[in-house]
N, C-alpha and C positions, 0 to 999 in steps of 0.2 A: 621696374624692369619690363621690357615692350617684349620680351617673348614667353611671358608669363600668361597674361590674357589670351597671347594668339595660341598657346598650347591646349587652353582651358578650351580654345574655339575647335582648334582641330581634336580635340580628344572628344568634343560632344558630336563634330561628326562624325569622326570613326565611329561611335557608338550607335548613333542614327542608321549608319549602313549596316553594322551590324545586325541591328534589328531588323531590317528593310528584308535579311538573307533569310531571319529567322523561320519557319515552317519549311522553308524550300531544303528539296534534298537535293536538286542539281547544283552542280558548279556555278559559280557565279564573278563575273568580270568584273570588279572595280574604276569607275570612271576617275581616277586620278585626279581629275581637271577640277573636281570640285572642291580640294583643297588648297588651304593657301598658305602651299610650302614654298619656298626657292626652291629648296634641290627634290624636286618630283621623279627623279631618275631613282633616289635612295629611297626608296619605301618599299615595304614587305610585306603583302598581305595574303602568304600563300596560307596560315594556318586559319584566314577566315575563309577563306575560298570554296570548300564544302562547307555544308552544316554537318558538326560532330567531327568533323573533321581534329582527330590527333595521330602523332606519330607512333609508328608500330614499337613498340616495348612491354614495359608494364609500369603499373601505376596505383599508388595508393588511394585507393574509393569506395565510399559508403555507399550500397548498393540502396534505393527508393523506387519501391513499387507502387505506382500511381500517388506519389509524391511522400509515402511512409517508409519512413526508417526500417529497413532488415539486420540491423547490427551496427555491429562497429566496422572500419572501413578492412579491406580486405583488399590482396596482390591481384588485379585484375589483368592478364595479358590482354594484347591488342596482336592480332594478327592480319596481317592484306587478304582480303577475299576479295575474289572474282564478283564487279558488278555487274552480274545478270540482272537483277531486277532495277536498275540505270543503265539504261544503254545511252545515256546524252550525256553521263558522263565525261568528262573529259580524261580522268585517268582511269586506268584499266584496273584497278586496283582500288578499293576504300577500306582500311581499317578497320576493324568489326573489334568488338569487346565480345573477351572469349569468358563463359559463365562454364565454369565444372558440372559435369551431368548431377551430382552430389546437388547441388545449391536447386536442382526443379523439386525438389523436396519443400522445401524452402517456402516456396514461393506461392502454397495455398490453391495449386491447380486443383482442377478436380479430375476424377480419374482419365473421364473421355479425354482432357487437356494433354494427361500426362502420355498416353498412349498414342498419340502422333506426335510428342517431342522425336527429333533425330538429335546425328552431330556430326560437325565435321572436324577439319584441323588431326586429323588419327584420333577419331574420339574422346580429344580434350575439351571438345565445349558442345555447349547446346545451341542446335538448330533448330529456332522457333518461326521458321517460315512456312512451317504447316498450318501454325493458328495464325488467322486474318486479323491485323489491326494492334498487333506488337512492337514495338518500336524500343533498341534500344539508345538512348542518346546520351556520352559522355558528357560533362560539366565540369571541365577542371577547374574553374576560377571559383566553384564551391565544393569541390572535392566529388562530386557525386556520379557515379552509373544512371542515371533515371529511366526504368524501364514502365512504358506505359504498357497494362496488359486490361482488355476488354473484361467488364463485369462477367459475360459469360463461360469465361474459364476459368473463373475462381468460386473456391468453395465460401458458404452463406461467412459475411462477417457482417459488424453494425459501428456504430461508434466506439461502443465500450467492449468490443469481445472481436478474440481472432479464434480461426479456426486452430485445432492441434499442431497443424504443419508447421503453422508458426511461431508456437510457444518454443519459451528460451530456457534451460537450464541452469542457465548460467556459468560462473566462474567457480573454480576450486578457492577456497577459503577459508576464515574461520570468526567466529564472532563472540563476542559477550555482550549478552543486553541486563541491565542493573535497574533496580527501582529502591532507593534508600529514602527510607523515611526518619526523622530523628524530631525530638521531643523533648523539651525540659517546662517542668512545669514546678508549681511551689503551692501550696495548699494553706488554707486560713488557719490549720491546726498546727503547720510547723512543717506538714513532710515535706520534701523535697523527691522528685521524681524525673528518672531520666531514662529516654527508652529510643532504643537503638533496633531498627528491622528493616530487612530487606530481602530481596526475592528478585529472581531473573534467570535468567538461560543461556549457556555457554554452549557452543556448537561449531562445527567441521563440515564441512561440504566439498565434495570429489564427484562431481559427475551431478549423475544424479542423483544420489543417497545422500542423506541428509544424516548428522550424527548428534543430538542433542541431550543435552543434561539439563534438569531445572531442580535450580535449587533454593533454600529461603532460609531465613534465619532470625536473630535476634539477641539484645543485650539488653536487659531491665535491670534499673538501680533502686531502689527508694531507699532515701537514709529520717533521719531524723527516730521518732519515737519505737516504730513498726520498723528495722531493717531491713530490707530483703533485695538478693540480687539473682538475675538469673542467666545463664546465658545458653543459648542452643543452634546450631547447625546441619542443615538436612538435607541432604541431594533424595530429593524427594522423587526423581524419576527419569530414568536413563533409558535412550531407545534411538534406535536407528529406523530412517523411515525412507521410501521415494515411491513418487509418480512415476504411476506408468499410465502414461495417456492414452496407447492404444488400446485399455482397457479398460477408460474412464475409472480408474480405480488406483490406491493408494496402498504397497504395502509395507506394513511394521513389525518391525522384531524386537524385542525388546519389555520394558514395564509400560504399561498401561491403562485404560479404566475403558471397560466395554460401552462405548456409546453408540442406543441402538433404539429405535422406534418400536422396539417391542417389548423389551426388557429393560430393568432397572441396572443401574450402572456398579459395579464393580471392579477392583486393580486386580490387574494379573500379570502376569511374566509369560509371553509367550512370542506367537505369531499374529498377524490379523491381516487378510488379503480384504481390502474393503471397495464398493461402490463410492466416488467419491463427487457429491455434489457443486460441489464447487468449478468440477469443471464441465461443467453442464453452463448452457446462454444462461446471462443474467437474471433475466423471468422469470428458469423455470429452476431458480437455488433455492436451498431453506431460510427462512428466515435465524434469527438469531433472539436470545432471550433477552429482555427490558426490566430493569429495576427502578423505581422511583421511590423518593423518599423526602424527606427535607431535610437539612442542620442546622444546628440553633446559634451554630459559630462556626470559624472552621474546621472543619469535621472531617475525620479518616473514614473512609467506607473502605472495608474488605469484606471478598468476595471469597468462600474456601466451596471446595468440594472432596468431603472426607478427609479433611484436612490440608491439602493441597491451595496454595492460593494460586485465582485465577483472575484476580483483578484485586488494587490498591492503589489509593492513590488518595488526595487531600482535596476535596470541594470547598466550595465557599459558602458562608451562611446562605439558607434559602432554599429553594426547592432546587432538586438533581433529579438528573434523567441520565442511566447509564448504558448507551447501547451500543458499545462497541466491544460486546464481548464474542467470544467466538462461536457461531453458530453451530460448529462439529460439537460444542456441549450437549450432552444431556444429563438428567438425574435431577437431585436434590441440592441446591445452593444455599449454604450458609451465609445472610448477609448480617454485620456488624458495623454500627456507624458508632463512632468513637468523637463524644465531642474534647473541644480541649479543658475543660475543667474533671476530665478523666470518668464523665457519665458513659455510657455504655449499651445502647439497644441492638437486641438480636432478634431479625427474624430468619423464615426460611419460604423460599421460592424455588417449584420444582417447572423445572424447565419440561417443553413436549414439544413433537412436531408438531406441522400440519397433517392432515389424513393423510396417509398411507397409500396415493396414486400417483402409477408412472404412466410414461406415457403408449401411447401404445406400439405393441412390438418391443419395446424396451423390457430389459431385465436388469432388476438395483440387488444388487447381493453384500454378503458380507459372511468372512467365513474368518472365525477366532479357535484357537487351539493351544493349551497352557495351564499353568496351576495357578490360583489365585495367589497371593501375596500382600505381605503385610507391609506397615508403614516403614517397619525396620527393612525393608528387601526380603524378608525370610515368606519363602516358600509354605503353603498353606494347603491342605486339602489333597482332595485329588484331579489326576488330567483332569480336563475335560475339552470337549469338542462343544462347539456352538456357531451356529450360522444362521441366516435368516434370507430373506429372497421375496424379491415383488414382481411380477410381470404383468404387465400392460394389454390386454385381453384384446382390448378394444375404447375407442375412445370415448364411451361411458363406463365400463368395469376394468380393475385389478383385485386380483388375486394376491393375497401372500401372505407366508408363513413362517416360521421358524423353530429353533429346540438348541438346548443346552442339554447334555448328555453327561453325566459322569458318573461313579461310581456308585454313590449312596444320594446321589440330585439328578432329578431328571425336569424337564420344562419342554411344554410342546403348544407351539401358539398357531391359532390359523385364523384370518381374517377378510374378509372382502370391502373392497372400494368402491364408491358410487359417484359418478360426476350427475350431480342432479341441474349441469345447465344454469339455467336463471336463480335456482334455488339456493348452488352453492354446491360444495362436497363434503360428502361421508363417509365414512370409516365405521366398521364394526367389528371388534377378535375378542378370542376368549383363549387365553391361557391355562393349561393344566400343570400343576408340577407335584412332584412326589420326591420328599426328602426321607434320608436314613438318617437313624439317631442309634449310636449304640448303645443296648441295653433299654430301649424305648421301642413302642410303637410305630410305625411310618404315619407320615404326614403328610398328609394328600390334600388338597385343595384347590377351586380355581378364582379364577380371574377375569371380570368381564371391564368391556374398553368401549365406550360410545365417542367418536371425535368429527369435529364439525368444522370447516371456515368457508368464508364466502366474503365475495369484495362485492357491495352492491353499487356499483356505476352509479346509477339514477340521484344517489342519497352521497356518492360520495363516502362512504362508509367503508367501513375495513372490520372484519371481523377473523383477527387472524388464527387463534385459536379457542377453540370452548371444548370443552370435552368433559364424562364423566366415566368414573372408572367404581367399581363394587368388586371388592374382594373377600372370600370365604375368610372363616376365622384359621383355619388351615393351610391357609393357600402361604406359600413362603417365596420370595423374591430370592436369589442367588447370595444378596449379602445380608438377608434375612437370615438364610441357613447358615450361613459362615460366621455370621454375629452369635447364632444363637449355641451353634456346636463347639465353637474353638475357642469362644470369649464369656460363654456364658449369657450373653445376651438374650433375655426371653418378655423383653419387652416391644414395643412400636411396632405392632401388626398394625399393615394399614387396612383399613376398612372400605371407609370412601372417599373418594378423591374426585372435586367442582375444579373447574378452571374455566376461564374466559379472560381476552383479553381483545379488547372492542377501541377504534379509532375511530374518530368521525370528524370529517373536516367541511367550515363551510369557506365563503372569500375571504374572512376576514375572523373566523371565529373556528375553535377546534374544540373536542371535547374526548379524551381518554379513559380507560376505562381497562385496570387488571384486578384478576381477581382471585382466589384460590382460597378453597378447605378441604384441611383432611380430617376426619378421622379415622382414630386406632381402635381397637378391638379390647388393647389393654393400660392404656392412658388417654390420658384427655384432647384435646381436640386443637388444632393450631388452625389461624386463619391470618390469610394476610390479604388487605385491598387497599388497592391505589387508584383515587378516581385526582382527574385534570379536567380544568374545562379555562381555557384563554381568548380573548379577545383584544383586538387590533384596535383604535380607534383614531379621529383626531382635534383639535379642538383649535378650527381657524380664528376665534374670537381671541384666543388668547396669546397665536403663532404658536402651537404647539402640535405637533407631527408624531404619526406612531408610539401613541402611547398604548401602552396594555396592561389588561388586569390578569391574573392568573389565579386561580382558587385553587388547592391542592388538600385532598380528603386523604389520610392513610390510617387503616388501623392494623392492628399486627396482634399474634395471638401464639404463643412459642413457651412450650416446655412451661405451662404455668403461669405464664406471663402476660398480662394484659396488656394494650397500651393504646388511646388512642389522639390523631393530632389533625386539626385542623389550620389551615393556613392563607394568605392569601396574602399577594404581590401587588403592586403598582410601579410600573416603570414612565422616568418620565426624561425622555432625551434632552440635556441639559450642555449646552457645548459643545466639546468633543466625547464627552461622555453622557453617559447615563442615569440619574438620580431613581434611587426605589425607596418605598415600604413596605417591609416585610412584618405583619402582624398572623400571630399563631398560639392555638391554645392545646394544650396537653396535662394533662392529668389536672386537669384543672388551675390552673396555673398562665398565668397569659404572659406574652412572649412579643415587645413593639420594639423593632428597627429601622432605622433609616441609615442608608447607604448609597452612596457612588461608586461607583464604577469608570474606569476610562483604559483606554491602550495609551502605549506610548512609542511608537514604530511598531517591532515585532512582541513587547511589552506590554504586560497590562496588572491593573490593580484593580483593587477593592478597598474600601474603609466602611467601616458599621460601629454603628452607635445604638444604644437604645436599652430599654431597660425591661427585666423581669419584675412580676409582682402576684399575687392572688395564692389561693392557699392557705397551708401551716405556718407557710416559711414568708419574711418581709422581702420588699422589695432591693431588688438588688442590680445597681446599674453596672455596664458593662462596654468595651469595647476591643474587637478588632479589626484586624487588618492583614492582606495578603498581598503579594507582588511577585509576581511569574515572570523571568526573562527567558526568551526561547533563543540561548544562546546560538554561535555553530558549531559547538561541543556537546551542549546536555541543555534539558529543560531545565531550572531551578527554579523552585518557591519557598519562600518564606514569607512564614505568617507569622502575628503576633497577639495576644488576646489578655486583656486586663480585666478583673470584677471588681467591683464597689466592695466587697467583701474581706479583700487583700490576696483570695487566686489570681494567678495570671501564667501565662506559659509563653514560648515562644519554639517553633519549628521550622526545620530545614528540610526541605524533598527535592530529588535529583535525578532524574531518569535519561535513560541516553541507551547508546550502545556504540561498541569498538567494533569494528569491522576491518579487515585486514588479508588480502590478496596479493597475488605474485603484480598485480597490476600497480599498488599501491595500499594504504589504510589510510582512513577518517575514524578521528568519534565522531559522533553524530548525535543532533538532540532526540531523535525518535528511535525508538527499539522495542518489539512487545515478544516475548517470547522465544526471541527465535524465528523469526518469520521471515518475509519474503523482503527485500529489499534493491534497492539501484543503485550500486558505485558509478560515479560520473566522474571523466578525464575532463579539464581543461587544458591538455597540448602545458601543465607542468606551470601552467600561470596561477598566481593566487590570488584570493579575493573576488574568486567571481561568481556574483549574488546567483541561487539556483533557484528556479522554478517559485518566485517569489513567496518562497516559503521562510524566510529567515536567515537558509542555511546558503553557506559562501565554502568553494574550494578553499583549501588550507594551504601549508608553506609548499606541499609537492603537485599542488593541480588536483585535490582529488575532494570529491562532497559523496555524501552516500545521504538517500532519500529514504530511512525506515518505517515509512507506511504505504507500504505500496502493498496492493490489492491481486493475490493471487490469481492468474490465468483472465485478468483482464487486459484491456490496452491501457498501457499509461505512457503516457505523455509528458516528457521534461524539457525544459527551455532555458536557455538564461535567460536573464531578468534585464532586458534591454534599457529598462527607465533607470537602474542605477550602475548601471555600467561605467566603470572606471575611463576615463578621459585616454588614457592609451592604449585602451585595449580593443580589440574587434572581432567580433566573431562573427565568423563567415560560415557557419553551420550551427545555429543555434536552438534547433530542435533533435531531438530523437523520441525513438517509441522502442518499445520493448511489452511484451506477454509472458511473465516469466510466473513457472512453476514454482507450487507451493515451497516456501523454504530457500525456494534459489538465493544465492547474490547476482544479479543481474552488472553488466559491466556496459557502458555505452559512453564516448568521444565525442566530443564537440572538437570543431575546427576554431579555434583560438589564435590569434593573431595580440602580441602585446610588445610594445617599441613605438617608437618615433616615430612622427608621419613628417619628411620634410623633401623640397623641390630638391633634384641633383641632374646634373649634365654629367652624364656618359660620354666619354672622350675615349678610336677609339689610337693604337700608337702610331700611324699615319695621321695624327691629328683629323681624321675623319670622325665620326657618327655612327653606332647604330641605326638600322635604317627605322624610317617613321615605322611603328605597329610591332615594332619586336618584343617579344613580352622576357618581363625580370622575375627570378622565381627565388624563393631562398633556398637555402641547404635543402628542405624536407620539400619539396620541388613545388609548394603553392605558390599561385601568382600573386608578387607584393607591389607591381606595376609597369607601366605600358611604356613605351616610347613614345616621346613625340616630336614636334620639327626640333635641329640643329642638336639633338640628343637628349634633348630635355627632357625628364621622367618626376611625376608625382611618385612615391615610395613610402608605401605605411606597413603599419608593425616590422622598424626594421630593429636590430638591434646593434652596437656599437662594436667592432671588433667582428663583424661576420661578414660571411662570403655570398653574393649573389653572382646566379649566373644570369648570361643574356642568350634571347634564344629567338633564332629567323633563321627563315628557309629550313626549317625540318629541321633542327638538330642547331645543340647547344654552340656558337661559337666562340664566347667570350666570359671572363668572369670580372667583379670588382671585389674589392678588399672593401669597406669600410672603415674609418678611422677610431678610435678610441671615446673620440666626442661628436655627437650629430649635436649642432645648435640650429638655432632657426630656421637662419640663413646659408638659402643655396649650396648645396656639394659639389667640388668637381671631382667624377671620379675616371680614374682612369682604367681599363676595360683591358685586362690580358687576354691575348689569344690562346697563350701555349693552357690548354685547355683539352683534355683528353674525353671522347665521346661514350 
């Protein structure tokens, strides 16, 4: 067809002149003559004729400030203002995009910014003709507002962090996030054994209040010789919570465990207005606690505190590293690794800050008020009041202190801060408290606290916490006296308490190091160390690329129990996977594997072989195996593990979470407690891959992202390299900073249908004129006009209505037929068409 090429020519001119207008804000005249049309009389190029130039209504548009995402799109008016600052102009009149005084909020001004905003229009928009070098310019053919606003009127942001004015609360909703793990296993004696547990967090969100329950549970069988069955369920802790950022602080009502830089951790039922670090720049957060360990198959690690679990989940044979637990922890963490022949090692790792310095001028508080509480919910003890507080002196010292106050317990702690510069920083307090016993003595005792970190530049080194701590045989912690008055408890006074925990990294080689002992005053002494030390290498003689060795030292010391294991790794990139030796010795007893490793898209496995020997006990070979799919529903794995001996087991784990808003619901493969999360629209299309994470919009257009990172920026996209052949998206990115807990909600501009040539006809058998643009129903542009009617037309869909639009204002529509095929459309273009 000979007006297919010559379309393809005049459409790349039009787009040439286009660009040619681009930057300029004056009117601009069209030379006609450079096109090679016949009828030059019919062409329309008043809506390119300004830049920004659209007609006065309103409009559905995603507002981008210096090219990032403020939300999802929103009713933008357009109104004609007077162009004063164009007097060359040609019309008396330009369109202006009207912004609500509401939305400079929005926008991360900084004060002096916000105190010369005006408005005009009767005070429905903002007038930003006071700040020099604002520009706001429409984009309809990508839905967007784009307002460019000067560095110097916006408050400090970086890549990964927005200022408060920007953070999103998100959408009203409600969520379940699950973690099930299950287990059948069969023993060389005959038992049989089947175990059922799970844990997660079920939650409501209205504003900004967050409403959360966590709960956990469990079903154990064992038949054969020994019967035994058990089953239990726990909503282990119920509490409403929100940010309040003009406070930099969080507060909660409700059940839960005092975590505090000064005091040991306890559950209570109260109130807790707190200091909340997280929404502090990236920098200047707390770090979070690290566990390391190895499994000698695949192995369940859980993580409890006080009973409460705060991590679980299934690794694969070999050394684990586990750090993405939540840094608001503190106290004492129970870890248990569970292999599958139903062995069992327990230690315990008490988490701390770093010293005790803010910055200066700044003040970190935290103020708790409530009655302690038991596992059952039942109320314990008496009130009490408790608060603590740091201020920033100067930027070598802080001050700070705190006190719990109750009835028959009192705790009174005071400390100072020292930035020693080149050195590092320091921490030094000393706690008093005084317990009532009835019928007893009071118990009076203190408590001293040495804590130290320092990141030494030069060496590359990290040394993020060491600290030492001596306590009186008297001295009582809060769930020391609770333990010992209402349970009887008059064991585990701590005495002394080492900790360190040291990183050193060099180009090609790294080396770890945690450490920790306590001892008690009235049992014996528990210690736990994890040392690492890895290296990178390569070896061109043989074509072999990144291989590493990994050595891993842990011994552990708990409740009477000794245990020590050493180990060491060899990885050797083999394909598209990874081939290792994992060799390891424990209780005397050695421990040689050999395994692969590969993905398989968003998939990945493991296989291990290898055999036990040395000791009491004979040799005993073994194998297994694990396979993770990260579906767009839930994570799933399943492992399976065989001995020479006749044990073997096999397990299914599943973690995810349901998400569900007036916008829409996903399940989703990520969920961790209740946390912060991103529902994403696709404009109702499915299947479309997100943020090349795995996960894909479902049958209504909707994915939800459940690791997303409180009060930072995140950034989501579709995934352009597997995008479906009829689908297009014409806004492919958003960003969002949403507070702790939110559901965060953000729209892609999604286009999916047919792309095929059609001639517009119109009932005077005339044309559209060249440059009229085709919009669908929801009024984005799906394509242009060009000579004798002819229009390219994508994402259309069969049975829909597009209108045609020149000279200002819609004049014509088409119907679509039932079936778009390859080949050319002729569509015929009604006028009776109401504006």
């Amino acid at each position: 067809m000979t007006t297919q090429p010559r379309f393809i020519k005049n459409r790349i001119t039009l787009s040439i002149l286009l660009m040619l207008m681009t930057g300029s804000a004056q009117a601009v005249q069209f030379n006609i003559d450079m096109l090679d049309a016949e009828d030059k009389a019919n062409i329309d190029f008043s809506n390119f004729s300004q830049t920004g130039y659209v007609m006065p209504g309103e409009y559905q548009l995603q507002v981008k400030l210096n090219g990032e995402s403020l939300g999802n799109e929103m009713t933008i008016p357009f109104y004609p203002l007077p162009s004063a600052t164009d007097p060359a102009a040609e019309k008396g009149e330009l369109p202006q995009a009207c912004l609500a005084p509401e939305m400079a909020e929005k926008l991360g001004l900084t004060e002096e910014a916000l105190k010369k905003l005006t408005t005009w229009h009767d005070n429905q928009c903002i007038d930003f003709s006071a700040l020099p070098g604002v520009t706001l310019m429409p984009n309809l053919g990508t839905g967007a507002l784009e307002i460019n606003l000067p560095q110097a009127w916006l408050e400090y942001s970086d890549d990964t962090w927005l200022p408060p004015s920007r953070w999103d609360h998100g959408i009203a909703g409600a969520l379940l996030d699950y973690n099930v793990n299950t287990s059948f296993s069969r023993y060389k004696d005959g038992q049989r054994q089947r175990d059922i547990s799970f844990n997660g967090t079920a939650g409501l969100n209205a504003g900004a209040w967050r409403l959360r329950a966590d709960y956990q549970g469990s079903d154990s069988q064992v038949s054969g010789q020994r019967k035994y069955s058990q089953r239990n369920f726990d909503l282990t802790r119920a509490y409403l919570y929100r940010p309040l950022p003009s406070l930099q602080s969080t507060l909660t009502l409700g059940e839960d465990y005092v975590n505090s830089s000064l005091f040991d951790s306890w559950r209570y039922t109260g109130l807790k207005l707190a200091s909340d670090d997280q929404m502090l720049a990236p920098r200047l957060r707390d770090y979070a606690p690290e566990i390391i360990g190895v499994a000698n198959t695949n192995a369940r690690v859980t993580v409890t505190q006080q009973g409460r679990k705060v991590y679980d989940s299934v690794v694969p044979a070999g050394p684990f590293r586990i750090q993405s637990l939540d840094s608001a922890i503190r106290g004492t963490l129970d870890v248990t690794i569970t292999e599958q022949n139903g062995e069992e090692r327990t230690f315990s790792v008490s988490t701390a800050s770093v010293p005790y310095l803010t910055r200066p001028g700044q003040v970190r508080y935290q103020f708790i008020t409530g009655r302690p509480s038991t596992w059952e919910h039942d109320l314990q003890g008496q009130t009490f009041v408790s608060g603590e507080i740091s201020w920033g002196v100067s930027n070598a010292w802080s001050v700070y202190g705190g006190g719990t106050v109750s009835q028959d317990y009192q705790a009174a702690a005071l400390g100072v801060g020292r930035d020693l510069f080149l050195l590092g920083t320091m921490a030094l307090d000393v706690t008093q408290t005084s317990a009532r016993f009835p019928d007893k003595a009071d118990q009076k005792g203190k408590s001293w606290r040495l804590s130290y970190s320092k990141f030494f530049d030069q060496m590359d080194a990290d040394v993020t916490f060491a600290g030492y701590r001596f306590s009186e045989k008297n001295f009582l912690s809060m769930q020391e006296y609770l333990d010992k008055r209402y349970r009887g408890g008059d064991r585990g006074q701590q005495k002394e308490r080492y900790q360190v925990n040291v990183n050193k990294r060099f180009d090609d080689f790294s080396l770890g190091l945690n450490y920790e002992r306590q001892t008690y005053w009235d049992q014996g002494d528990t210690e736990q160390f994890g040392g690492s030390v890895g290296t990178y290498f390569n070896l061109p003689s043989l074509d072999l690329r990144n291989l590493s060795v990994n050595g891993t030292v842990t011994r552990s010391q708990y409740q009477g129990r000794q245990e020590n294991m050493f180990s060491v790794m060899v990885s050797v990139p083999l394909g598209s996977g990874t081939m290792s030796y994992n060799g390891s010795r424990r209780s005397g007893r050695y421990s040689q594997q050999v395994g692969y490793y590969d993905t398989v898209g968003q998939d990945s496995y493991s296989l291990n072989a290898g055999i036990d020997s040395g000791g009491d006990e004979g040799s005993n070979g073994q194998f297994n195996g694990m396979y993770t799919h990260n579906g767009d529903w839930s994570r799933v794995s399943g492992n399976v593990a065989v001995e020479e001996r006749g044990s073997s087991s096999v397990g299914l784990s599943a973690s995810g979470g349901f998400t569900v808003t007036g916008q829409g619901a996903a399940l989703h493969p990520a969920g961790y407690n209740g946390s912060t999360r991103l529902m994403l629209s696709t404009d109702g299309v499915a299947g479309v891959p997100l943020d090349g994470r795995g996960v894909k919009s479902n049958a209504w257009g909707i994915g939800v992202l459940g690791d997303v990172n409180s009060y930072y920026r995140t950034t989501a996209r579709i995934d352009l390299d597997t995008l479906p052949d009829d689908v297009e998206a014409t806004q492919g990115v958003v960003e969002a900073a949403l507070t702790e807990g939110a559901i965060g909600y953000r729209k892609f501009s999604v286009l999916q249908g047919a792309k095929v040539f059609a001639v517009l006809r119109l009932a005077d058998s005339s044309y559209p004129p060249f440059g009229a643009s085709v919009r669908d129903s929801r009024g984005r542009e799906v394509g242009l006009v060009g000579e004798q009617g002819l229009a390219w037309l994508s994402g259309i869909s069969p049975e829909s209505t597009l209108k045609v639009e020149w000279a200002g204002k819609v004049q014509c529509q088409v119907s679509l037929p039932a079936e778009i095929g390859e080949s050319n459309l002729l569509l015929p273009c009604q006028t009776t068409v109401s504006n």
